[in-house]
N, C-alpha and C positions, 0 to 999 in steps of 0.2 A: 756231801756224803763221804764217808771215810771208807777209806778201804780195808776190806775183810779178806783177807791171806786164807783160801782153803787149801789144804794140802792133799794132794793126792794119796792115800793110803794104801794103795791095789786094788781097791775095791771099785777102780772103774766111775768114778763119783760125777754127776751131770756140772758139777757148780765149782768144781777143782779148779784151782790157776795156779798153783805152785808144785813143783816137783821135791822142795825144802822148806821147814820154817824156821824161824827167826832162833832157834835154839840149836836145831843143826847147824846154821851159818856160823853161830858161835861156836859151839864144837869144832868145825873145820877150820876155823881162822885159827883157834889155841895154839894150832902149831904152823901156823903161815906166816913168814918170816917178814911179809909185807901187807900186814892185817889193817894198818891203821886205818884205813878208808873205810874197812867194816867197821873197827873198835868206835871211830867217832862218830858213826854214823846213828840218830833216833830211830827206835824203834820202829815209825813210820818209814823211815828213808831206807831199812832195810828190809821193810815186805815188800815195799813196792818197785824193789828192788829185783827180789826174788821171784818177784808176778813175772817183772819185766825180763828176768835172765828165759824162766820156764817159757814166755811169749816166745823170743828169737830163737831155743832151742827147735821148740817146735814147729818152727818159720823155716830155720835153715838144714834140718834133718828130715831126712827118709829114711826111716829106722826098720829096721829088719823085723819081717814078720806081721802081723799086721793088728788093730788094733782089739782089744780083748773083747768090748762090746761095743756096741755101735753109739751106745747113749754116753758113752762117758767125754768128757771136755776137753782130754789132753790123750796126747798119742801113747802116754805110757797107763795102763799097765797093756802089756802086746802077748799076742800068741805066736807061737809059733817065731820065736827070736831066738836062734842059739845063741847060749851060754857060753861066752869066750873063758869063761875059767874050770869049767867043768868037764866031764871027758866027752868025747866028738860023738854028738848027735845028740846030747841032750839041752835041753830047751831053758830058759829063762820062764820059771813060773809065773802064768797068768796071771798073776797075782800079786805081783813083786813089784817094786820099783828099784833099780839095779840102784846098788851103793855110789858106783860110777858117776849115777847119773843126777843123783842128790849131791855128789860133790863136787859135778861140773858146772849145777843149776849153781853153787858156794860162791865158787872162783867167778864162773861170769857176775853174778851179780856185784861183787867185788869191783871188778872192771869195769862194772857200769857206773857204779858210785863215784868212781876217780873220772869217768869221760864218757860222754853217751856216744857207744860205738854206730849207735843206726843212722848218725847222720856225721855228712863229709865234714873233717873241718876243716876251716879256710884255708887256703892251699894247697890242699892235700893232693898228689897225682902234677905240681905245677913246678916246674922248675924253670928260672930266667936266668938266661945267659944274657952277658952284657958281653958286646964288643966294641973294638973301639969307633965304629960306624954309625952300628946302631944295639938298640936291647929287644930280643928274642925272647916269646915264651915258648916254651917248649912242655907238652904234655910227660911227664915218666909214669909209665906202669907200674915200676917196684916201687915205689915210694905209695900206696896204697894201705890201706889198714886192713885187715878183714875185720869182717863184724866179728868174728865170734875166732878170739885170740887162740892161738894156736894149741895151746895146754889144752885148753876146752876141747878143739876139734881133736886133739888126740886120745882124751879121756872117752871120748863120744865114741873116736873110731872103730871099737869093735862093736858095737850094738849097732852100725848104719851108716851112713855115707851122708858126708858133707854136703849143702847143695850150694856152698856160697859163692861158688865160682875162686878166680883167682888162681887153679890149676890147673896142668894138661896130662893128670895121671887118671886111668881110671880101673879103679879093681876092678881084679879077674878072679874067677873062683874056678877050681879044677872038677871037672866032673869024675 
């Protein structure tokens, strides 16, 4: 069975899995300076692409506000999410899929086409020291991928908070 790309529209949809479609990805690559992984990519290998950016978005966020209705498939469209561009206290409409968030659902899936971030790959976190005795593995922490590339998590970061781990900072909000 092939896969069918529904896009989120705002309107909360039960059967949505994409937050972009395959005409967006191309719009946002036109001016991405490292598009090729999208440009070579079949029209299949970039929905299912885009499924899969929208799947880990909504895996690895808790997005501000909460969801518009209770029936719809994907976390976006939200109520109740301030608007980081607009003036303090007004909200991102129920209704809306932030622009943001259509061009981070772009770039990941991008990244997914050149490496599937969801799983380790060989070595990853593993570093071997040789001496002249014996050879040593040695686990490193900074040598780690996140799943969900950094651009992403920054695009994301005013609508919600990352949950992929890997940090020890955690927003404060002022009352």
């Amino acid at each position: 069975m092939a896969l069918v790309l529904v896009k989120e529209d705002g309107t909360g949809k039960a059967d949505a899995n994409a937050y972009a479609d395959a005409a967006q990805g191309d719009a946002f690559h036109e001016g991405h300076l490292y598009a090729t992984a999208w440009t070579a990519a079949t029209a299949g290998s970039k929905a299912a692409a885009l499924v899969m950016a929208t799947r880990v978005i909504d895996s690895m966020y808790r997005f501000n506000g909460t969801k518009a209705t209770a029936a719809q498939a994907l976390q976006w469209p939200r109520e109740d999410c301030p608007d980081p561009d607009a003036a303090a206290g007004e909200l991102v409409a129920d209704d809306d899929v932030p622009a943001a968030l259509v061009a981070a659902t772009c770039e990941l899936a991008r990244e997914l086409l050149i490496v599937d971030r969801t799983a380790a790959p060989p070595g990853e976190g593993v570093l071997t020291q040789h001496n002249a005795d014996f050879t040593e593995t040695v686990y490193s922490k900074p040598d780690t991928r996140p799943m969900v590339p950094r651009l992403v998590q920054a695009m994301l970061a005013p609508y919600g908070a990352y949950t992929g781990g890997g940090s020890s900072t955690v927003k404060l909000t002022r009352v």
